[in-house]
MARTORVO-446955 format. One record per residue (C-alpha): residue in one letter; x negated, y negated, z; residue number from 1. Coordinates in Angstrom, 2 decimals. Layout:
REM residues N
> lumvex; px; py; pz; vexkol
> A; X; Y; Z; NUM $
...
REM end
This chain:
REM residues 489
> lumvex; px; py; pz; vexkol
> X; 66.85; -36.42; -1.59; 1 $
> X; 64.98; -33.14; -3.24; 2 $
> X; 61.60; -34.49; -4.86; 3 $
> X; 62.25; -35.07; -8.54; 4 $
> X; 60.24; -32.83; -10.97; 5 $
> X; 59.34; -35.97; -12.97; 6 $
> X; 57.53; -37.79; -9.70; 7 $
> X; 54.74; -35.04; -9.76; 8 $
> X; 53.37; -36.16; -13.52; 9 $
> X; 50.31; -39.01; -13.66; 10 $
> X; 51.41; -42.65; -14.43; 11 $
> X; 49.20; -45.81; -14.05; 12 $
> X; 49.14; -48.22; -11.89; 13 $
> X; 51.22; -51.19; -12.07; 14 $
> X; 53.29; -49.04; -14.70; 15 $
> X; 55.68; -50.43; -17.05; 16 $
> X; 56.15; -48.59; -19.80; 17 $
> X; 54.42; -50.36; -22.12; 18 $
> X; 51.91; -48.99; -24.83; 19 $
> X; 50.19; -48.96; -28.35; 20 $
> X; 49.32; -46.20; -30.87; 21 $
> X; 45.67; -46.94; -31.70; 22 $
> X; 44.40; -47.47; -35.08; 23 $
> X; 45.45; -44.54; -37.72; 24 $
> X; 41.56; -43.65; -38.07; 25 $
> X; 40.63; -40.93; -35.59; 26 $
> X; 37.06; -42.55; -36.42; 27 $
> X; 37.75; -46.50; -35.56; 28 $
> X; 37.05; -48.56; -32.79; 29 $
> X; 37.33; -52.14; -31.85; 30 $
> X; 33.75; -53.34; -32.40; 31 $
> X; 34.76; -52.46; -35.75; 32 $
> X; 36.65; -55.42; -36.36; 33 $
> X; 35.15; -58.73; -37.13; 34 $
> X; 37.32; -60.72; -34.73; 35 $
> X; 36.52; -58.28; -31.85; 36 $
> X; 32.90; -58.46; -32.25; 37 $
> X; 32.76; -61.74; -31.99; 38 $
> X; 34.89; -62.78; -29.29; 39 $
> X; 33.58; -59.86; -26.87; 40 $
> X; 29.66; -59.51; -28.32; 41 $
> X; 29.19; -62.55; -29.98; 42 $
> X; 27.95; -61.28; -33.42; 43 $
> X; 29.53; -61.45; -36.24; 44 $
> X; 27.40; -58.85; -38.56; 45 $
> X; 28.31; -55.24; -37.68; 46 $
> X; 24.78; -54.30; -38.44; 47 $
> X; 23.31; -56.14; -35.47; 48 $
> X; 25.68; -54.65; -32.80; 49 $
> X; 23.77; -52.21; -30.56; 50 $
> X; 25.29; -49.39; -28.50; 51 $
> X; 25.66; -51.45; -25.25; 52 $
> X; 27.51; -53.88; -27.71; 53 $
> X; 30.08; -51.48; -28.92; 54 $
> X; 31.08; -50.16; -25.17; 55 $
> X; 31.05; -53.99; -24.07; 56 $
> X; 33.46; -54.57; -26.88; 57 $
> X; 35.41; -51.64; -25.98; 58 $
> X; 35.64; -52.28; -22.46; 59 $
> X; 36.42; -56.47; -23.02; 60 $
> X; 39.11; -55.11; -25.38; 61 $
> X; 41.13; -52.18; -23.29; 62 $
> X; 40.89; -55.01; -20.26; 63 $
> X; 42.32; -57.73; -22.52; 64 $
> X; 45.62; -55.31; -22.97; 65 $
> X; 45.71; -54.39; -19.84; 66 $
> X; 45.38; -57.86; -18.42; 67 $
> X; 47.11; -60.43; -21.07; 68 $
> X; 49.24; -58.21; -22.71; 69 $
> X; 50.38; -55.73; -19.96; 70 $
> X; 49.74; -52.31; -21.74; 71 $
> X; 49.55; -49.45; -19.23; 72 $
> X; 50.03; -46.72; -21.75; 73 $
> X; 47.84; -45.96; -24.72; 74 $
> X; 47.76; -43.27; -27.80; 75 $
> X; 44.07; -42.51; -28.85; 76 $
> X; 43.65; -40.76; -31.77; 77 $
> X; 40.17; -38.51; -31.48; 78 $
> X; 38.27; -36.41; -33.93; 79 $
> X; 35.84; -34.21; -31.49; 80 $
> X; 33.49; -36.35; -28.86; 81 $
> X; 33.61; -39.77; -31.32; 82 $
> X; 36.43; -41.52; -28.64; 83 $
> X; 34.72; -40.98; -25.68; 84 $
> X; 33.37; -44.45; -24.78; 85 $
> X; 37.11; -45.71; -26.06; 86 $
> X; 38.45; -43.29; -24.01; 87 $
> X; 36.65; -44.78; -21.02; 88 $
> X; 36.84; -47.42; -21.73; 89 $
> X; 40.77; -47.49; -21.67; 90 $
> X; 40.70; -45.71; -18.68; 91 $
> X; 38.58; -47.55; -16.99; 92 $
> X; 41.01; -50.67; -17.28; 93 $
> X; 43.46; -48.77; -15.73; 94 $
> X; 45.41; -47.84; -19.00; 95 $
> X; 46.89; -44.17; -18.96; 96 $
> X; 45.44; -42.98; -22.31; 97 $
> X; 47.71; -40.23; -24.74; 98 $
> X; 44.88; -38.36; -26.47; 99 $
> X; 45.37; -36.60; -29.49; 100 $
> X; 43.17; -34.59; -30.63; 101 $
> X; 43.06; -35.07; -34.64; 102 $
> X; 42.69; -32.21; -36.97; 103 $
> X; 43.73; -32.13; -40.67; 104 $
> X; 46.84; -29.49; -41.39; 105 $
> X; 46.91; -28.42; -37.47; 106 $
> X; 49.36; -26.02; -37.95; 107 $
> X; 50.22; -23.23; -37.40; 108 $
> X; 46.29; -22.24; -36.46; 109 $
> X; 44.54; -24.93; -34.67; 110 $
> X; 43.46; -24.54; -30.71; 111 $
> X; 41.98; -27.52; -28.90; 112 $
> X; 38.49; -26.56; -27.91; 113 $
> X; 38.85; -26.00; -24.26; 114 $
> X; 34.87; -27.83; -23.82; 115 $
> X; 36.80; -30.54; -25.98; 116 $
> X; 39.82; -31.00; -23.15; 117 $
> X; 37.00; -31.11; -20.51; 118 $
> X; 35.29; -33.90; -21.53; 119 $
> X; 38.54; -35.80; -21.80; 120 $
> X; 39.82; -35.20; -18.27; 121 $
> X; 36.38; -35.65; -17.04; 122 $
> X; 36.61; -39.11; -18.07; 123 $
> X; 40.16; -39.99; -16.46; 124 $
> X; 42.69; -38.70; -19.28; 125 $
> X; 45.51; -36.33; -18.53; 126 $
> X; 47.93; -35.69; -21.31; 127 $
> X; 46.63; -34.25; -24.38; 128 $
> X; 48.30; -34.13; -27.83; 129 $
> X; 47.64; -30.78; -29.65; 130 $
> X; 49.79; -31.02; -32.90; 131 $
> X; 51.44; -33.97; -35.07; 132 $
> X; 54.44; -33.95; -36.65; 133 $
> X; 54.99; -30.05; -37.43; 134 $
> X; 58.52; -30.75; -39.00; 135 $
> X; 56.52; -31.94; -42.10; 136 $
> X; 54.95; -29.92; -44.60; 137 $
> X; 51.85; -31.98; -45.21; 138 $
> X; 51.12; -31.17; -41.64; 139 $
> X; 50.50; -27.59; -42.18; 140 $
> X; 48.35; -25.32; -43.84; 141 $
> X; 50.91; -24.74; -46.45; 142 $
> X; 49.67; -21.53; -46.52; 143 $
> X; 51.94; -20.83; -43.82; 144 $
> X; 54.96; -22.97; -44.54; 145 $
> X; 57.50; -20.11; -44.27; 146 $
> X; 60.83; -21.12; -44.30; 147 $
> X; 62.38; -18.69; -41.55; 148 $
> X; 58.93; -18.46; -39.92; 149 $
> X; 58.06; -22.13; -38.73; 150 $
> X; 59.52; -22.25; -35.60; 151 $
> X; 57.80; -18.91; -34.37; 152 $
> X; 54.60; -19.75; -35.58; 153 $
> X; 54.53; -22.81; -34.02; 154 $
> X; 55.78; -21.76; -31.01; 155 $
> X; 52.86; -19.01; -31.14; 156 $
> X; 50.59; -22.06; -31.83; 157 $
> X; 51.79; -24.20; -28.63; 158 $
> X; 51.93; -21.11; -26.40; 159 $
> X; 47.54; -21.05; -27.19; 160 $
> X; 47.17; -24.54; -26.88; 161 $
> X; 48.96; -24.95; -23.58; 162 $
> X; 46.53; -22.13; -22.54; 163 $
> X; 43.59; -23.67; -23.52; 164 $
> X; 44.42; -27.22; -21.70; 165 $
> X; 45.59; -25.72; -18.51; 166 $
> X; 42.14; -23.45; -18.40; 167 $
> X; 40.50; -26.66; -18.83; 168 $
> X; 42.42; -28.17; -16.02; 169 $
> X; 41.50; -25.76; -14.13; 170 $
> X; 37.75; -25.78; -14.26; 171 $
> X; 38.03; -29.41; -14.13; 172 $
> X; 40.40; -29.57; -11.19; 173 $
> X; 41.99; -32.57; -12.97; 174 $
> X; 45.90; -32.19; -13.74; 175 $
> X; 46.36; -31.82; -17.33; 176 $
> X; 49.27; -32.11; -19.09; 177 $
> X; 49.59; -30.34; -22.16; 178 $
> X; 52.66; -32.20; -24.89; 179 $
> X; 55.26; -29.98; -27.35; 180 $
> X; 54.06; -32.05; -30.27; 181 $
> X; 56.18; -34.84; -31.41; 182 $
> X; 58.77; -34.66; -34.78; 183 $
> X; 58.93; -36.62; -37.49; 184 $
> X; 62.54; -38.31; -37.11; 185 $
> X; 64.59; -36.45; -39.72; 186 $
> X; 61.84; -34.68; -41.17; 187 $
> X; 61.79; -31.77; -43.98; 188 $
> X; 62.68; -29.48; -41.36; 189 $
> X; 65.13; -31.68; -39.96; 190 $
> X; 63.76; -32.71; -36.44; 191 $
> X; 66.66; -31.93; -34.20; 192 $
> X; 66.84; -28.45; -35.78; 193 $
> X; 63.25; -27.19; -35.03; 194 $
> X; 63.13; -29.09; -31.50; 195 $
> X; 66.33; -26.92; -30.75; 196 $
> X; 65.02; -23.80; -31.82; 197 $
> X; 61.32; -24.13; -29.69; 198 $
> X; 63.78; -23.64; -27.00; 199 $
> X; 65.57; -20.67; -28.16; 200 $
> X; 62.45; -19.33; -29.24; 201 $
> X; 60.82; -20.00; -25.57; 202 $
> X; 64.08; -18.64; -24.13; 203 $
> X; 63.99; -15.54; -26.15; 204 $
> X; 60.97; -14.82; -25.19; 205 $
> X; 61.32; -15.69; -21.67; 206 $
> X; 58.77; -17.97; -21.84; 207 $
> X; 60.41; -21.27; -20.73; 208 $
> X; 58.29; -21.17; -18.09; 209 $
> X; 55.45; -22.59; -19.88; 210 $
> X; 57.04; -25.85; -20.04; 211 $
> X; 56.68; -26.25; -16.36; 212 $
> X; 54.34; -29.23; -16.10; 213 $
> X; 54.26; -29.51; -19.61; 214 $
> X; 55.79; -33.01; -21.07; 215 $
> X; 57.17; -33.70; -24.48; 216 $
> X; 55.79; -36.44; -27.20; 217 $
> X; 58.22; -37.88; -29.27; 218 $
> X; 58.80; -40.19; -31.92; 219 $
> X; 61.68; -42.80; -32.13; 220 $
> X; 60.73; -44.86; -34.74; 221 $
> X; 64.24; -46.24; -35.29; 222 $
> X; 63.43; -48.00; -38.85; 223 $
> X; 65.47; -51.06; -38.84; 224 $
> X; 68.64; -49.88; -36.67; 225 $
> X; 68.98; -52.22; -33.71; 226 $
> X; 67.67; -51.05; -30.21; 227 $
> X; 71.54; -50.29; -28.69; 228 $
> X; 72.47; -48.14; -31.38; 229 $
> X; 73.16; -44.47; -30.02; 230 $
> X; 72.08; -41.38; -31.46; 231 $
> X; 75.14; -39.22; -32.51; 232 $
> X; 75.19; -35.94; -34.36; 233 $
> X; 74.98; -37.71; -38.17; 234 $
> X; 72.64; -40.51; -37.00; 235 $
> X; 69.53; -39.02; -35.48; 236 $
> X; 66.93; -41.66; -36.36; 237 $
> X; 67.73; -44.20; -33.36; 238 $
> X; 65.52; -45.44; -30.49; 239 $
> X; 67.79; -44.09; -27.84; 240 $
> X; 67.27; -40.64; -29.90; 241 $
> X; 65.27; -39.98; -26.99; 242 $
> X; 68.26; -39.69; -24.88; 243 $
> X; 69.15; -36.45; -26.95; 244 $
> X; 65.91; -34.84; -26.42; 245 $
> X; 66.37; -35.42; -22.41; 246 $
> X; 69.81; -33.83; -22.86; 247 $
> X; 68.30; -30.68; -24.44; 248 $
> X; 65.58; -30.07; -22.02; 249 $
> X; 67.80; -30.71; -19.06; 250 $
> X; 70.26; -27.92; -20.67; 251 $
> X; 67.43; -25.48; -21.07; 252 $
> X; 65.95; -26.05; -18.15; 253 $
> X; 67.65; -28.00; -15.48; 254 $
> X; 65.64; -30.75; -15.64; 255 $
> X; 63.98; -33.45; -17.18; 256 $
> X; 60.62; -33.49; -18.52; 257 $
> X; 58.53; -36.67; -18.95; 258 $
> X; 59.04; -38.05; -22.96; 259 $
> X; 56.02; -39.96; -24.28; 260 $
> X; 56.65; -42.26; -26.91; 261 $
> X; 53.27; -41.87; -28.83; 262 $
> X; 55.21; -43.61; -31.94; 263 $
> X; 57.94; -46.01; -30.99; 264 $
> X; 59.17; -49.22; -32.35; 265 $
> X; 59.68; -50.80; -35.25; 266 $
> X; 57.63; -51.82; -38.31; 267 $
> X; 58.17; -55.23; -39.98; 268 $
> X; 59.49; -54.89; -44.11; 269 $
> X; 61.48; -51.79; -42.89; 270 $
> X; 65.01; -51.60; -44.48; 271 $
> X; 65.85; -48.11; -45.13; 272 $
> X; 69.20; -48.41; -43.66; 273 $
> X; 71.28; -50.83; -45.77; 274 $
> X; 73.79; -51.56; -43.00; 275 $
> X; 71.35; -53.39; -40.73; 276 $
> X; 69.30; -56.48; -41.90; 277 $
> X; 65.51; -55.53; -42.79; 278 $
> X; 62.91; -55.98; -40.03; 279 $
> X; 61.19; -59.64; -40.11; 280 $
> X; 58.70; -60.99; -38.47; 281 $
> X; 61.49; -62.72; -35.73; 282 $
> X; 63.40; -59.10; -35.84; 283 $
> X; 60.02; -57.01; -35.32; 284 $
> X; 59.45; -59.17; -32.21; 285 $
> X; 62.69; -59.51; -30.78; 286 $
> X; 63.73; -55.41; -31.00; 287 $
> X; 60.09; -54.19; -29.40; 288 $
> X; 60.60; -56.85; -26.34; 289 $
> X; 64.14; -55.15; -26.31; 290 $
> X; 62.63; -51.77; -25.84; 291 $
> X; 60.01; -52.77; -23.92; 292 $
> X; 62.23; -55.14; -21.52; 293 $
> X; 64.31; -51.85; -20.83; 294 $
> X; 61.58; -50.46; -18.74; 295 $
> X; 62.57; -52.40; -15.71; 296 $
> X; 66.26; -50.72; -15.69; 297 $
> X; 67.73; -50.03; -18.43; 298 $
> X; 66.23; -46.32; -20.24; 299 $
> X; 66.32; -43.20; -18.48; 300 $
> X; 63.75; -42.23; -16.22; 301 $
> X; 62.53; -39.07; -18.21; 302 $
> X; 61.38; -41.75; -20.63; 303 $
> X; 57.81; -42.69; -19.59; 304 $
> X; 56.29; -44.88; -22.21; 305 $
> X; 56.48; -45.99; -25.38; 306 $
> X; 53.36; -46.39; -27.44; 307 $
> X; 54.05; -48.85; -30.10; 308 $
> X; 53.43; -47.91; -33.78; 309 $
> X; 50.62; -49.85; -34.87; 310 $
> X; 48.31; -52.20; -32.65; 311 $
> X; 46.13; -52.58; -35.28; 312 $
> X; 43.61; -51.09; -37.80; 313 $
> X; 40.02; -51.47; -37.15; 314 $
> X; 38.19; -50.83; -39.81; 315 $
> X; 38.25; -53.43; -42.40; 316 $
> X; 38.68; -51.11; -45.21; 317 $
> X; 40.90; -48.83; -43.89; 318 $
> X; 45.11; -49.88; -45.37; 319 $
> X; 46.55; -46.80; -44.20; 320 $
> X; 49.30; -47.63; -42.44; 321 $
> X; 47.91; -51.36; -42.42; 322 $
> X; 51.84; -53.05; -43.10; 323 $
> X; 52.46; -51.49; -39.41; 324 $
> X; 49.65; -53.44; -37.35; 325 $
> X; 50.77; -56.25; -34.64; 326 $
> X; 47.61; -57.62; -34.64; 327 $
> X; 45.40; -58.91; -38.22; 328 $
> X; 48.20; -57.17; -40.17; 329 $
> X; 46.63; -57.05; -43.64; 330 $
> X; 50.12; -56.57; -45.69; 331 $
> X; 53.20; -58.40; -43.96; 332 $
> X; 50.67; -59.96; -41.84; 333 $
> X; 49.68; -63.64; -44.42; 334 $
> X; 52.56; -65.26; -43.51; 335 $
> X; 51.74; -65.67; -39.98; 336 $
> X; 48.71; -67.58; -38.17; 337 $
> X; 45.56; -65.59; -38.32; 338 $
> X; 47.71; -62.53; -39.69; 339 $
> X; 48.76; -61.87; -36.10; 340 $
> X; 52.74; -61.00; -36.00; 341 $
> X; 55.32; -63.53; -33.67; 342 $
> X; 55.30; -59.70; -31.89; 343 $
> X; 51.69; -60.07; -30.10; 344 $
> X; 52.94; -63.41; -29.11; 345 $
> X; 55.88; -62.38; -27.41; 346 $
> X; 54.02; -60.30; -25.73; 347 $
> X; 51.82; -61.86; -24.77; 348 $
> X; 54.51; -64.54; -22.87; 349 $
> X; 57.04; -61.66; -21.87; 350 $
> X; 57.64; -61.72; -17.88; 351 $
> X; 56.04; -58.85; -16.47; 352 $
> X; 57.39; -56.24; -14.06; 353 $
> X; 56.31; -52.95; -12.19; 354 $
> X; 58.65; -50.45; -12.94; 355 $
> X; 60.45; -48.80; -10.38; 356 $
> X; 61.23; -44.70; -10.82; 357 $
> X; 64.18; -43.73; -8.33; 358 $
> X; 62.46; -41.22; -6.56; 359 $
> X; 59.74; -44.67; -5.56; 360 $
> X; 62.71; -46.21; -4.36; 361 $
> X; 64.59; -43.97; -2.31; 362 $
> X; 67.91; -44.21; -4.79; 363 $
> X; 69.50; -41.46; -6.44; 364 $
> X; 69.05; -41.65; -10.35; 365 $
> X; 72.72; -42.34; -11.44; 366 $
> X; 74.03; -39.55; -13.48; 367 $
> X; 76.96; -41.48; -15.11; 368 $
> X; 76.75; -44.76; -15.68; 369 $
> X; 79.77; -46.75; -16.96; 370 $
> X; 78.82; -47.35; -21.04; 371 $
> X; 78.97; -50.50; -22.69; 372 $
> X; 81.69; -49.92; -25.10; 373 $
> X; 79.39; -50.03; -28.25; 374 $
> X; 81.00; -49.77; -32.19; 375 $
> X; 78.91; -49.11; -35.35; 376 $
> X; 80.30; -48.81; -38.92; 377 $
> X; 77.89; -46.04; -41.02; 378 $
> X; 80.52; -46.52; -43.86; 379 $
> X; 81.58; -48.30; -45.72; 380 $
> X; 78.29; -50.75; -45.90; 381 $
> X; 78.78; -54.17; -46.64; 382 $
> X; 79.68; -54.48; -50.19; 383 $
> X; 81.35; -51.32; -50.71; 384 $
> X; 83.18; -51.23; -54.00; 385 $
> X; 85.79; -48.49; -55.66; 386 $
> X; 88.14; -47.62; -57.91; 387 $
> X; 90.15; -45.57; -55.54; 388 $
> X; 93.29; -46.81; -53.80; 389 $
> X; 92.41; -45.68; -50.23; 390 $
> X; 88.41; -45.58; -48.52; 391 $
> X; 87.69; -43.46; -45.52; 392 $
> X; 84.97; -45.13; -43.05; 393 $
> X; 83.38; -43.31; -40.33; 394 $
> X; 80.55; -44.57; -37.81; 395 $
> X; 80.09; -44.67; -33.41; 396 $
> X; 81.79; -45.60; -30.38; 397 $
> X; 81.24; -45.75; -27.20; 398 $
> X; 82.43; -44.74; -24.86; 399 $
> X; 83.74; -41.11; -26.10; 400 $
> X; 87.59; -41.96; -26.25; 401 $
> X; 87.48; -45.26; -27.16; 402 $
> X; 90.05; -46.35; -30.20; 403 $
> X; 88.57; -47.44; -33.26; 404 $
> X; 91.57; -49.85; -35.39; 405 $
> X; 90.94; -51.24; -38.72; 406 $
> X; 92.93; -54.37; -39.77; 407 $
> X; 92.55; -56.49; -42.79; 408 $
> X; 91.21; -59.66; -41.61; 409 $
> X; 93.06; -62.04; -43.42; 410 $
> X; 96.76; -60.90; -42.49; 411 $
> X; 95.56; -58.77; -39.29; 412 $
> X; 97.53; -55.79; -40.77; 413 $
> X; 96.83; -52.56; -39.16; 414 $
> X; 95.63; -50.55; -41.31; 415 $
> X; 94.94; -47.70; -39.32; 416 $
> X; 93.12; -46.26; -36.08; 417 $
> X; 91.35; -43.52; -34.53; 418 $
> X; 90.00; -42.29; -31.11; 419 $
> X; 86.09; -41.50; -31.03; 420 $
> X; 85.04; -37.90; -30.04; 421 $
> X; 83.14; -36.70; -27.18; 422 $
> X; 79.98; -37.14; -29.25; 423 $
> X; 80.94; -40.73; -29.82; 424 $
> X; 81.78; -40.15; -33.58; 425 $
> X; 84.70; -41.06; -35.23; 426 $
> X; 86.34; -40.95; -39.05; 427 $
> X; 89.24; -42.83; -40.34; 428 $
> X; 90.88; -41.35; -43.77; 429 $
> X; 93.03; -42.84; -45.99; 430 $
> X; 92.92; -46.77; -45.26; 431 $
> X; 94.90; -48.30; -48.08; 432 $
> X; 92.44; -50.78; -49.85; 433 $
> X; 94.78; -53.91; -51.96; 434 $
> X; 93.26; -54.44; -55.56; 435 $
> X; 90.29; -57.52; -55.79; 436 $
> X; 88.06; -58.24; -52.70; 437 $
> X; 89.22; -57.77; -48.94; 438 $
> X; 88.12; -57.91; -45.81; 439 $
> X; 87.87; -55.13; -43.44; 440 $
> X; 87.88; -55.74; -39.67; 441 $
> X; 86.67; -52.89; -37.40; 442 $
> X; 86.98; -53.58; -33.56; 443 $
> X; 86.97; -50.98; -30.70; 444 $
> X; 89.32; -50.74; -27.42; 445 $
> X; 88.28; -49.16; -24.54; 446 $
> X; 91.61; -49.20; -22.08; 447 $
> X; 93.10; -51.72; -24.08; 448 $
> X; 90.43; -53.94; -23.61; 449 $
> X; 89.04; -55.46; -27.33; 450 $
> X; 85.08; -54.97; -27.38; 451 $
> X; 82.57; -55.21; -30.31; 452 $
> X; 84.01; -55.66; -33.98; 453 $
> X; 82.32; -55.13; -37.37; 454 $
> X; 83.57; -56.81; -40.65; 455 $
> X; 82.63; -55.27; -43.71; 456 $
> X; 83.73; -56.68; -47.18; 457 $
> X; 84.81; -54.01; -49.70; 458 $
> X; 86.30; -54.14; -53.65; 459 $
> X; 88.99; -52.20; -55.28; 460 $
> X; 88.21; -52.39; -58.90; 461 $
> X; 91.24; -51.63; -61.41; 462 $
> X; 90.40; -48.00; -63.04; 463 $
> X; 88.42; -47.87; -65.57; 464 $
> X; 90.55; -46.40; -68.64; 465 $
> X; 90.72; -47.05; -71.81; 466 $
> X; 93.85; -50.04; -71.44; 467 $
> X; 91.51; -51.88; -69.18; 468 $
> X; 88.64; -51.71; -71.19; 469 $
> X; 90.79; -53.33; -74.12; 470 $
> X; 92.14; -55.28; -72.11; 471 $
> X; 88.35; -56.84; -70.87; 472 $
> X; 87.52; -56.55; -74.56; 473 $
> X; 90.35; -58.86; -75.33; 474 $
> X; 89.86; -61.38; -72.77; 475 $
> X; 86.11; -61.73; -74.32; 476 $
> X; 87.16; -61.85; -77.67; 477 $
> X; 89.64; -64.71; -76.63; 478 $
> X; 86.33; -66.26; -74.51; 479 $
> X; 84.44; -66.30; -77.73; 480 $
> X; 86.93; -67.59; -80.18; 481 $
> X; 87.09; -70.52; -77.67; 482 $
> X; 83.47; -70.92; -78.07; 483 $
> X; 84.05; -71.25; -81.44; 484 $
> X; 86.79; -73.69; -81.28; 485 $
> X; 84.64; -75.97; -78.81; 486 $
> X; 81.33; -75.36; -81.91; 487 $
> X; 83.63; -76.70; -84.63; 488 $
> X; 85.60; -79.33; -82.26; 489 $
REM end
């Protein structure tokens, strides 16, 4: 079997998969917190911790993950030379550590100091985050935020940055791996849009080259869509988006690059999609051991970590992005003992595993695996009411081909059906809806064999014209002069 590109890239020992963002500050540190301090340095006033303190604190704290909780992977956000004993420290536990170097509006014009890459693979890291989220306008020096001319510029911007880490890995002698910076899922420059066209721009310029060695950050943050979910072409913002990103990159270049999840998971109060239930405390926990139980044979291997979105935030004052932390969440976190989420917990308790790439194993990745047959409804949502006689519904299925049929539940009428397309999606028109309240029942077939259904309850409300409003003004003129009767009764 030829070596796999992917088995020449850095992972940790005893990998798994597994990581954490680090706090939002580029500034904060463990010893910063109170509970930290005390359990690893025995002091409870920040004042009285010393240097030697701080690194025993950071050192306690990166072995603690590594040892109780399994992290291998870690995303370390750095302003200049103030995460270097962090860094270290991480490193020194034998956690492969994401950094990210941390400028405000990065793009189109900031280059990593290549002194500043140095001292980071000096002290054990290898992949180094440039940018953040360029599909965003706050992200940019808005100065430059030209419609037609984003993807250029950035692609300008990445083309200087990958020189200046690989210089730096070069008068290091340590492999460096420089990241295309991660999108924002959907994005104001939708996500799947620019990531496309960084290609074509690279290919244009014949310059797909300089993704050789190069790996991609990414970040599937799926909100509160379950873990299975697939990505199609109108639902991007999925955890297995990743699987899309590995499809374009093989396309462009033949291969798979390694995809870093230096924002993954799921963040407890999320309900932005209405379909799916919102993300509680037993939800947050149960999804991320999902994703992070996947590791050991389920996601593709072009997907090398996951770095969950938040561990925690340091700094006492500090509430940005505080409703995201596992651990001493200061938002979502009071219902829960010591504000620690059922999440760390689960963790904490989850069987561990080494995870095994096929090229360590001596068996060929498999190219097509059989899917699960997999159905999701994007409309109608639960609830769904209309004056209309007929409702169209549209959603997933897997696999491509499979029949979608809608009955009504209560007489099993078929009310129509439809075969998914090769992207999965499919789009029923026309299903005849009976006046009042019904119940839809969505199921899909794959070779006649009956897999997941969806129910979905939807109302046909009489049109509202100008005999039905008289007629509802009647009936509560009648309800009144009832009342009345019952008053003088």
């Amino acid at each position: 079997m030829s070596a796999d590109p992917l088995s020449t890239y850095p992972r940790p020992a005893e990998d798994n998969g597994w990581g954490f963002h680090s706090s939002s500050g580029a500034y904060e540190q463990p010893w910063m917190s109170e509970a930290w301090r005390v359990r690893f340095a025995g002091k409870r006033d920040i004042s009285a911790l010393t240097a030697e303190d701080k690194r025993k604190v950071m050192r306690d704290y990166a072995q603690m993950l590594h040892d109780e909780y399994g992290v291998r992977w870690f995303k370390l956000l750095a302003a200049g030379a103030e995460q270097l004993d962090f860094l270290e420290a991480l490193v020194s536990a034998g956690i492969e550590t994401i950094v990210r170097t941390w400028t405000g509006e990065p793009h189109p014009q900031y280059v990593v100091p290549v002194d500043e890459v140095k001292r980071y693979l000096d002290l054990g890291a290898h992949y180094i985050e440039w940018g953040n989220e360029p599909n965003l306008f706050g992200e940019w020096d808005r100065r430059f935020w030209v419609w037609d001319r984003l993807v250029p510029q950035l692609v300008d911007q990445m083309l200087r940055n990958f020189d200046a880490i690989r210089r730096a890995s070069v008068e290091t002698g340590v492999q460096a791996v420089p990241l295309v910076p991660s999108l924002s899922p959907g994005g104001h420059y939708d996500a799947r849009t620019m990531f496309r066209q960084i290609l074509e721009e690279l290919q244009r310029r014949n310059e797909l080259g300089a993704l050789q060695g190069a790996a991609v950050a990414i970040h599937n943050r799926p909100h509160n869509i379950p873990v299975d979910v697939p990505p199609s072409d109108t639902l991007t913002i999925t955890f297995r988006e990743y699987e899309w990103y590995d499809d374009q990159v093989r396309t462009f270049l033949g291969h798979s690059l390694p995809l870093l999840g230096t924002e993954a998971g799921y963040e407890i109060g999320d309900h932005t999609v209405a379909e799916f239930p919102p993300i509680d405390g037993e939800l947050h926990a149960e999804y991320n051991m999902q994703i992070l139980r996947g590791f050991k044979d389920k996601w593709r291997p072009a997907l090398f970590c996951v770095c969950m979105w938040l561990i925690e935030i340091y700094e006492p004052s500090n509430y940005a992005f505080a409703n995201a932390a596992w651990w001493y969440n200061k938002i979502a976190g009071g219902m829960y003992p010591e504000s620690i989420l059922p999440a760390v917990h689960a963790l904490r308790n989850e069987p561990k595993f080494v995870r095994r790439m096929p090229w360590e194993t001596g068996t060929p990745p498999v190219e097509e695996e059989e899917e699960a047959p997999t159905l999701t409804v994007v409309r109608p949502p639960e609830g769904w009411e209309t004056e209309r006689p007929t409702l169209d519904a549209e959603g997933t299925a897997r696999p491509p081909g499979a029949t979608v049929v809608v009955r009504r539940s209560e007489s099993s009428e078929v009310l129509g059906q439809v075969t998914s397309a090769d992207d999965g999606r499919w789009r029923l028109a026309g299903i005849p809806l009976q006046e009042g309240q019904q119940r839809l029942h969505f199921q899909v077939l794959v070779g006649g064999q009956a897999g997941p259904e969806v129910q979905r309850t939807v109302v046909r409300r009489p049109p509202d014209t100008v005999e039905a409003r008289l007629t509802r003004l009647e009936a509560k003129v009648a309800e009144l002069d009832e009342r009345v009767r019952r008053l003088e009764a």
